[in-house]
C-alpha positions as CSV (number, residue, x, y, z in Angstrom):
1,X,7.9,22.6,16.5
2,X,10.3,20.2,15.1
3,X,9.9,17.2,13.1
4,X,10.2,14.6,16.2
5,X,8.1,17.2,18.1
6,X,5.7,16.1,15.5
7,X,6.5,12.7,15.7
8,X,5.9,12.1,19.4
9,X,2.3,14.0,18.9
10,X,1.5,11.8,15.8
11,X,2.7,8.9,18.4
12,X,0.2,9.9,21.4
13,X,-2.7,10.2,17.8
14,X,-1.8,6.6,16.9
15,X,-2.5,5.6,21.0
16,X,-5.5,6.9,21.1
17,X,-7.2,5.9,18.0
18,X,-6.2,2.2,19.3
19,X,-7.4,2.6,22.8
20,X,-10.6,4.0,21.1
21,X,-10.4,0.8,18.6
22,X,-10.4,-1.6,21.6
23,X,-12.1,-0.5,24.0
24,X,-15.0,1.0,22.3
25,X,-18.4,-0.5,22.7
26,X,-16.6,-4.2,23.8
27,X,-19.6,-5.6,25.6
28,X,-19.6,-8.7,28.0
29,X,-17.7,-11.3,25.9
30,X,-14.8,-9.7,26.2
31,X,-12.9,-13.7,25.6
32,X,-13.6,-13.1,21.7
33,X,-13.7,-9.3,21.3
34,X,-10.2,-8.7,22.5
35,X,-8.7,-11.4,20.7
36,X,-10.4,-10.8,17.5
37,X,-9.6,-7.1,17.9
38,X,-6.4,-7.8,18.2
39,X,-6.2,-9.8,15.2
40,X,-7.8,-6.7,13.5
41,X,-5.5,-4.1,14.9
42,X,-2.3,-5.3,13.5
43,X,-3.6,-6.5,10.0
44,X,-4.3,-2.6,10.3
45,X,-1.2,-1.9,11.6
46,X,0.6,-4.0,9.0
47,X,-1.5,-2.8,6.3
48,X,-0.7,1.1,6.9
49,X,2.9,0.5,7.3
50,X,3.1,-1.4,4.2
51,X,1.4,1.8,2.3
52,X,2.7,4.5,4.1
53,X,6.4,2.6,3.4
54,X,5.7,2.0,-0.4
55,X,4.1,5.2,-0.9
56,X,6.7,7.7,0.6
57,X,9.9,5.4,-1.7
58,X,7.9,5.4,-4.5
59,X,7.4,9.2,-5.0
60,X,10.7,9.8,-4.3
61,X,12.1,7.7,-7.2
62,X,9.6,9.3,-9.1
63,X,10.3,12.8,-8.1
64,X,6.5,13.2,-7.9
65,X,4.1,13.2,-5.0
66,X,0.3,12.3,-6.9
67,X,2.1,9.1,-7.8
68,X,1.6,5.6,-5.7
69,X,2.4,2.2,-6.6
70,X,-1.5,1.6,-6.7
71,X,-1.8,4.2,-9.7
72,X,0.7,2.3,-11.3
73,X,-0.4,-1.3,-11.6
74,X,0.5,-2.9,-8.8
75,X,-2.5,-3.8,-7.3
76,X,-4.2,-4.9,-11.1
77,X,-1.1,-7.6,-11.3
78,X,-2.3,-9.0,-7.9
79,X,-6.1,-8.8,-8.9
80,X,-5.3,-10.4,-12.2
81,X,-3.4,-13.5,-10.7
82,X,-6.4,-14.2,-8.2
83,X,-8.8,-13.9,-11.2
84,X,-6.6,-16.4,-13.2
85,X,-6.4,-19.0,-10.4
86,X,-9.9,-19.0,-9.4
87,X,-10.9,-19.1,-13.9
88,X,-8.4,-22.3,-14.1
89,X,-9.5,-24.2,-10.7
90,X,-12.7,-22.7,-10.2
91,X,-14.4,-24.1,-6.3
92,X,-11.1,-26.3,-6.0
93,X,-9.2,-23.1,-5.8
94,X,-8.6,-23.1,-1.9
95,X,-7.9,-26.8,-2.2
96,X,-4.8,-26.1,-4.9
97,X,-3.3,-23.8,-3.7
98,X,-3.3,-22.1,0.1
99,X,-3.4,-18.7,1.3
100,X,0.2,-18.9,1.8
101,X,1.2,-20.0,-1.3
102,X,-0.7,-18.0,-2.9
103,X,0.4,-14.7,-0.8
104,X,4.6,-15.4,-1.7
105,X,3.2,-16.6,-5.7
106,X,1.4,-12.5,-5.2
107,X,4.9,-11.4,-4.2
108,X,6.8,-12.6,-7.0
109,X,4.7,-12.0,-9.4
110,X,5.4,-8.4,-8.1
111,X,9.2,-8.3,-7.8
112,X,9.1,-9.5,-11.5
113,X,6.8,-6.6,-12.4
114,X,9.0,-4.0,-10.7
115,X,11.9,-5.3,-12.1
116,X,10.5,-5.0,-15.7
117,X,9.3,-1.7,-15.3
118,X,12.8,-1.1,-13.8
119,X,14.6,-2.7,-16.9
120,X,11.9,-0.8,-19.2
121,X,12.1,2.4,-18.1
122,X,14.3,3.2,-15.5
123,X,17.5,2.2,-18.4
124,X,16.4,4.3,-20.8
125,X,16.8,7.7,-21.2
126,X,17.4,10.3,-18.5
127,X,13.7,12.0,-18.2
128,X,11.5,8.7,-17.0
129,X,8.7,10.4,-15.4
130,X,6.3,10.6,-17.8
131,X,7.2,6.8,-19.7
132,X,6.6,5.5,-16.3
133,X,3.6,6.9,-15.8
134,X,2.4,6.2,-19.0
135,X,3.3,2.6,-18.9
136,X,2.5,1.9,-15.6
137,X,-1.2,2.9,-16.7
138,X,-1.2,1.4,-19.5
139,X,-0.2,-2.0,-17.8
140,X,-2.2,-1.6,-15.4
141,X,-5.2,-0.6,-17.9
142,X,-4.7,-3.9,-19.8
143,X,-4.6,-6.2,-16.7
144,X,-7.8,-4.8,-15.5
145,X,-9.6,-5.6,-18.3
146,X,-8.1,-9.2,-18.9
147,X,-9.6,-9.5,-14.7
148,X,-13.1,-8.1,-15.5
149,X,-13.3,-10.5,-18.9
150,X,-12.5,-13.3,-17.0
151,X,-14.6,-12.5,-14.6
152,X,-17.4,-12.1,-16.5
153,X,-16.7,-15.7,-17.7
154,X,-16.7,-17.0,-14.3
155,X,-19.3,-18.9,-12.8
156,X,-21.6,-16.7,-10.4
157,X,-20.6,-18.5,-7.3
158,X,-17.1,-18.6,-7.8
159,X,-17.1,-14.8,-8.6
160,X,-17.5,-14.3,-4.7
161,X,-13.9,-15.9,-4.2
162,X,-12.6,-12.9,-6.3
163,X,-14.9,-10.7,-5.0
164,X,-13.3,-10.5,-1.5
165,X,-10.4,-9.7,-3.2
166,X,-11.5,-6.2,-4.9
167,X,-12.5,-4.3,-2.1
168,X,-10.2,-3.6,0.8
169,X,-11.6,-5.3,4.3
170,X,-10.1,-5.6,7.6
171,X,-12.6,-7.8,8.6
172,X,-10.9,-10.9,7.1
173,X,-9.4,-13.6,9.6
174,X,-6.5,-14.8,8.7
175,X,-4.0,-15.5,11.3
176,X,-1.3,-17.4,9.5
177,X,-1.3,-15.1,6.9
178,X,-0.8,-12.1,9.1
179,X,2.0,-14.2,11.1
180,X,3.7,-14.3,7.0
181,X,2.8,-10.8,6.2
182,X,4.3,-9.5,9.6
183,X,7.9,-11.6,9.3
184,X,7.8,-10.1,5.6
185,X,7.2,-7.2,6.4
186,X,9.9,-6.8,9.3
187,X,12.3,-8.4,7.2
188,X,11.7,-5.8,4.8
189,X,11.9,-2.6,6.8
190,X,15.1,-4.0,8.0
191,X,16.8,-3.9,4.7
192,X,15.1,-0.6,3.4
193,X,16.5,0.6,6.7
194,X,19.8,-0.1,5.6
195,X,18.9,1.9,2.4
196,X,16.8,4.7,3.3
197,X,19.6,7.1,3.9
198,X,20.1,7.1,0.5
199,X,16.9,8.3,-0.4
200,X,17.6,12.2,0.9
201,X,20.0,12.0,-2.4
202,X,17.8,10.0,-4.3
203,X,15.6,12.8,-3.8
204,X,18.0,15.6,-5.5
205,X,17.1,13.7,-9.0
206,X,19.1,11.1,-11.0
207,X,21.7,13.1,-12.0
208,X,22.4,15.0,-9.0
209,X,22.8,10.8,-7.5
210,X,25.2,10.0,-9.8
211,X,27.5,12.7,-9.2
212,X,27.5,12.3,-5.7
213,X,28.9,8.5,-6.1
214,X,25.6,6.7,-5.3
215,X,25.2,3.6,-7.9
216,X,21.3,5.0,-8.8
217,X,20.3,2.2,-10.9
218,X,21.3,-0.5,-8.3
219,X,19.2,1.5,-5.5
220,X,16.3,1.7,-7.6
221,X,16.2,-1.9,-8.3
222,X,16.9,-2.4,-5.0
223,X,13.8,-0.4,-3.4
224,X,11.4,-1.2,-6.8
225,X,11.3,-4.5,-4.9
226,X,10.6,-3.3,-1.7
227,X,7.9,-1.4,-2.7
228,X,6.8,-4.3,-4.6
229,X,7.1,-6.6,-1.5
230,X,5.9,-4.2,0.6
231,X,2.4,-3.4,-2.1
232,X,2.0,-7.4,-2.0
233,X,1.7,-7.6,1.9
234,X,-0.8,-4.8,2.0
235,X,-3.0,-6.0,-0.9
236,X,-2.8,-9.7,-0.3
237,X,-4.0,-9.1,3.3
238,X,-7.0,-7.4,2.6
239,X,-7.1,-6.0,-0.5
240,X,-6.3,-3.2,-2.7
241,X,-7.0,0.6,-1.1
242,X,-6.0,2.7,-4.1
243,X,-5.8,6.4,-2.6
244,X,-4.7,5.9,1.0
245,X,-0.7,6.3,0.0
246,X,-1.7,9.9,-1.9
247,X,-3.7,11.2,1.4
248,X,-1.3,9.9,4.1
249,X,2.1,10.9,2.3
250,X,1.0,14.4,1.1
251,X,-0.4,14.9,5.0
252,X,2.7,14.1,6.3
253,X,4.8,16.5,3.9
254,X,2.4,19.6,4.5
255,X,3.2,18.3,8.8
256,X,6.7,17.1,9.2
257,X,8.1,19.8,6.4
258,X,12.0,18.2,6.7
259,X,13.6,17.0,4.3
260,X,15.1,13.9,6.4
261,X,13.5,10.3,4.7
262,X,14.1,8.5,7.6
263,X,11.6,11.2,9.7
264,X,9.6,11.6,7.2
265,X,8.8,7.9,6.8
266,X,7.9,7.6,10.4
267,X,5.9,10.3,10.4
268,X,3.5,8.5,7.6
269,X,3.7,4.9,8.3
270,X,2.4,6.7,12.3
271,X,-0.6,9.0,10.6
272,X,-1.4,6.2,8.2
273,X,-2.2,3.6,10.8
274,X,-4.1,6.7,12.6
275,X,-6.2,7.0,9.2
276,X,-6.7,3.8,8.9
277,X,-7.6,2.5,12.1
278,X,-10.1,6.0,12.4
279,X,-11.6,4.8,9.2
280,X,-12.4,1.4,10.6
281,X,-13.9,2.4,13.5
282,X,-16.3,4.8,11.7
283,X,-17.0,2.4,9.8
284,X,-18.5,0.0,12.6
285,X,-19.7,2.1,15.0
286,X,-21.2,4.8,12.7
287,X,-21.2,3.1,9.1
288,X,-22.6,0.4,10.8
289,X,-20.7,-1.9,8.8
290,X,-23.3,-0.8,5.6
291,X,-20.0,0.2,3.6
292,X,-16.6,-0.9,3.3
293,X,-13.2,1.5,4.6
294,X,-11.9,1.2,1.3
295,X,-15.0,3.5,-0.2
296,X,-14.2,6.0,2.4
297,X,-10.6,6.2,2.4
298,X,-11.0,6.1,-1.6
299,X,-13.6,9.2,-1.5
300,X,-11.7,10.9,0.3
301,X,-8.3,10.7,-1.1
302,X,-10.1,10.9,-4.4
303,X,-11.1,14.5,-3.4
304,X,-7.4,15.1,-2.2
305,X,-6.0,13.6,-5.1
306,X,-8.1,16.4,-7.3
307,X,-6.9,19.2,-5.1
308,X,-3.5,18.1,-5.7
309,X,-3.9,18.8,-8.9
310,X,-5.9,21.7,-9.6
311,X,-3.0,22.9,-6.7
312,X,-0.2,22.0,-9.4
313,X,-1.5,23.8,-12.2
314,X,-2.4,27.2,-10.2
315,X,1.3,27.1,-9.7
316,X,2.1,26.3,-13.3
């Protein structure tokens, strides 16, 4: 079957794992379960694009498919800069500064990240694999323990405003901030469509790039932002989910098998929402809401992320 084959059965997946999402157990107030549902289903939607997105760009820049932007610190910068705000303002925090200020302060901070790591790394040397990895760790390593010091400095009650932060919930409601997220995000798979031809070179290596005419180091910078938007959107919606990019990109490799970005990409951003918006509804109607879908998706991928590489090293 070919890849749009694929595509168009992955499409009639996503449909219905949303009709089973809304219509599932709605009861007689159907004026505030559809609406609220709603609400729920594209922060999903929006979520899973954003990771599917990041995920399938970053692993081709990196020529590496266990790596995600969450691995590599992204998420600890955001976590860090709620910490910080809520240590310095304390129970004034949500009268200082608003969710949306405080969603486009998250996605500067994280173009300024990418584009360090970008300056760092990506300009030095020709094999950057493993000083990214390394730094990216190491980055994120030290930002997660200035969070947890903080927060063990933190006063009790105003923990719980960082707490919402740390584990990934769909069951946050906040409109206007999905209304920004969704612009954002639009705005940015606009431009990276503009771009994502170039990633079936990209994908040949740096070298290979360069001889072919492309100007690599300005299309890295270029889609290091994206992927930093992108990350921002996810995580400042509802928080970080640290193994959903490995599961959902290395699923769609092992499915759509071409070699085509712009397929490819569909293909994931389509099976992501279907994991995610599956997870959430095991969650509520067999979890009963006693755990959160960041555990499962995390356990899960966790496991995958281990096969991946005991995998790798039976072929080494």
């Amino acid at each position: 079957m070919s890849a749009k084959g694929k595509i168009k059965i992955l499409i009639a997946g996503l449909i219905i794992s949303i009709l089973a999402f809304m219509c599932y157990n709605m009861g007689p107030n159907l004026d505030y379960v559809i609406p609220t549902r709603l609400i729920r289903l594209s922060t999903m939607l929006v979520v899973a694009v954003s990771i599917a997105y990041s995920s399938v760009i970053f692993q081709t820049l990196t020529n590496n498919r266990i790596l995600t932007p969450s691995i590599m610190g992204y998420e600890a910068v955001f976590i860090l800069f709620q910490t910080c705000i809520v240590f310095t303002y304390g129970d004034k925090t949500f009268q200082v500064i608003s969710d949306t200020t405080n969603f486009f302060i998250s996605v500067v901070l994280m173009v300024v990240f990418s584009l360090f790591l970008y300056l760092i790394i990506f300009k030095r040397g020709r094999n950057n694999l493993f000083h990214l990895l390394l730094t990216g760790l190491v980055l994120g390593t030290l930002f997660e323990t200035m969070s947890r010091f903080m927060q063990i400095l933190i006063d009790p009650n105003e923990f719980t405003m960082i707490y919402t932060h740390l584990f990934a919930s769909f069951d946050k409601m906040n409109t206007p901030l999905l209304l920004v997220s969704t612009i954002v995000l639009v705005v940015t798979l606009i431009i990276g469509g503009y771009y994502v031809k170039y990633l079936d070179i990209l994908a040949l290596g740096r070298e290979q790039a360069i001889n072919l005419g492309l100007d690599y180091h300005q299309l890295v910078r270029i889609f290091m932002i994206i992927i930093s938007i992108l990350v921002s959107v996810s995580t400042a919606l509802v928080g970080p989910i640290t193994f959903l990019g490995i599961l959902v990109t290395n699923l769609t490799y092992q499915l759509m098998k071409t070699t085509k970005h712009s397929l490819t990409i569909i293909g994931c951003c389509i099976l992501s929402s279907i994991v995610v918006i599956s997870g959430q509804f095991i969650t509520e109607h067999v979890f009963n809401f006693s755990t959160e879908i960041s555990i499962i998706i995390n356990f899960i991928g966790g496991i995958y992320f281990l096969y991946l590489i005991l995998k790798s090293r039976r072929k080494v």
